[in-house]
C-alpha positions as CSV (number, residue, x, y, z in Angstrom):
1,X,102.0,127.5,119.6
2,X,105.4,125.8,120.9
3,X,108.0,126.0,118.6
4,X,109.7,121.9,118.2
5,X,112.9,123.7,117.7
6,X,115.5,121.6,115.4
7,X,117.8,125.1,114.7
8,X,119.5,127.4,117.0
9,X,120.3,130.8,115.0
10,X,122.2,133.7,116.8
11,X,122.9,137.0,114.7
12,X,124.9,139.5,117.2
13,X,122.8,139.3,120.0
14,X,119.8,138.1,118.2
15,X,118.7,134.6,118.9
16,X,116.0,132.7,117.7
17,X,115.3,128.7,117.3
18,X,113.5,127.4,114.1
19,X,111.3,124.1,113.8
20,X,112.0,121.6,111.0
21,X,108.6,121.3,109.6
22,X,106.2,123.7,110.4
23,X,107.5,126.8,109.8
24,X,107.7,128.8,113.1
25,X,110.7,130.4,115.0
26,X,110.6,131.6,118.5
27,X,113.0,132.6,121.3
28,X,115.3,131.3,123.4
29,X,112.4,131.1,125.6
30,X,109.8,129.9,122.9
31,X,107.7,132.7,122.9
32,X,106.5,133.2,118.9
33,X,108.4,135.1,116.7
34,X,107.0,136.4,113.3
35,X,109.0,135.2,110.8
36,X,109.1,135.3,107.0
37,X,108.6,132.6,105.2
38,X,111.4,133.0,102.4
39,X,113.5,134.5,105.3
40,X,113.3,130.6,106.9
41,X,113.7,129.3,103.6
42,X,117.1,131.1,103.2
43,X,118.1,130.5,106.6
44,X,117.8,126.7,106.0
45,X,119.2,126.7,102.5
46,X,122.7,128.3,103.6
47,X,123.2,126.8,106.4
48,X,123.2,123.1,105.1
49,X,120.0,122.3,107.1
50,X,118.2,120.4,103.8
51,X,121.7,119.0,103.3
52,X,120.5,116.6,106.2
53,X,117.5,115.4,104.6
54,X,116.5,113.0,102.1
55,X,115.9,114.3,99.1
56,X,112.6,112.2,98.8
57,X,111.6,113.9,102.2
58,X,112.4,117.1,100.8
59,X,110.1,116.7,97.9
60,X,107.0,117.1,100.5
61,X,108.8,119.8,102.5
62,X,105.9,122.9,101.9
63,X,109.0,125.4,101.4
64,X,111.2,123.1,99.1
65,X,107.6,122.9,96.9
66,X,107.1,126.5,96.9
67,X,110.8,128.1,96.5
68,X,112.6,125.0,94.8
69,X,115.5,122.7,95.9
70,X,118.4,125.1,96.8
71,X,120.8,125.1,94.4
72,X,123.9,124.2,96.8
73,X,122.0,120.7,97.9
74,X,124.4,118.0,98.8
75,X,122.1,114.8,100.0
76,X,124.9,114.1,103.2
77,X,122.3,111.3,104.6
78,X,123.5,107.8,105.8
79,X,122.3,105.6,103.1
80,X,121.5,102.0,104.1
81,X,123.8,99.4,102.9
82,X,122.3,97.6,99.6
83,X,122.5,94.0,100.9
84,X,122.3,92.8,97.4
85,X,125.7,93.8,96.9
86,X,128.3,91.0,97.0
87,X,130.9,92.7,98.1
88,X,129.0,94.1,101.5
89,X,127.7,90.0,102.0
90,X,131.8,89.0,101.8
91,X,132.7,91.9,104.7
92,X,129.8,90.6,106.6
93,X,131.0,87.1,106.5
94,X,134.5,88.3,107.2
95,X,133.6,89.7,110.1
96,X,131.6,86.8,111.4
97,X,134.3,84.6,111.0
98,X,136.5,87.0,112.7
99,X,134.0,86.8,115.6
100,X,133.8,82.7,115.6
101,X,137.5,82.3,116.1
């Protein structure tokens, strides 16, 4: 199985790449490596790598549902403007204005 690698880990001399998903790790030259599946967990959880993700994505995440949100979460995803919000219309306009001129 190829690895998808989203994470580059290096330990010393150890180095291994970890997917997002799926669960695997494998070398810098993606040959398999065994890997734990609470040892991934922990890897992700303190390095920030769930800090990246939604936390509605994260509720489907098979780890996250087995071992639990990490307790040092911080959702750091761009949000999308709420275009209800006055405020974000007026800075729109402004700007459009700016461009007319």
């Amino acid at each position: 199985m190829s690895c998808e690698a989203r994470m580059y880990v290096q330990v010393s001399e150890y180095e291994m790449c970890i997917d997002d998903w799926i669960g695997c790790a494998c070398d810098i030259n993606d040959n398999d490596i065994p890997t734990d599946e609470y040892a991934l967990y922990l890897i992700r959880s303190l390095s920030g790598f769930y800090n990246y993700l939604d936390s509605l994505d994260l509720q489907f995440e098979r780890l996250i549902e087995e071992y639990g949100m990490p307790s040092n979460y911080q959702d750091k995803t761009v949000k999308f403007a709420n275009w209800d919000d006055e405020s974000i219309l007026d800075e729109v306009r402004k700007v459009a204005l700016v461009r007319e001129q």
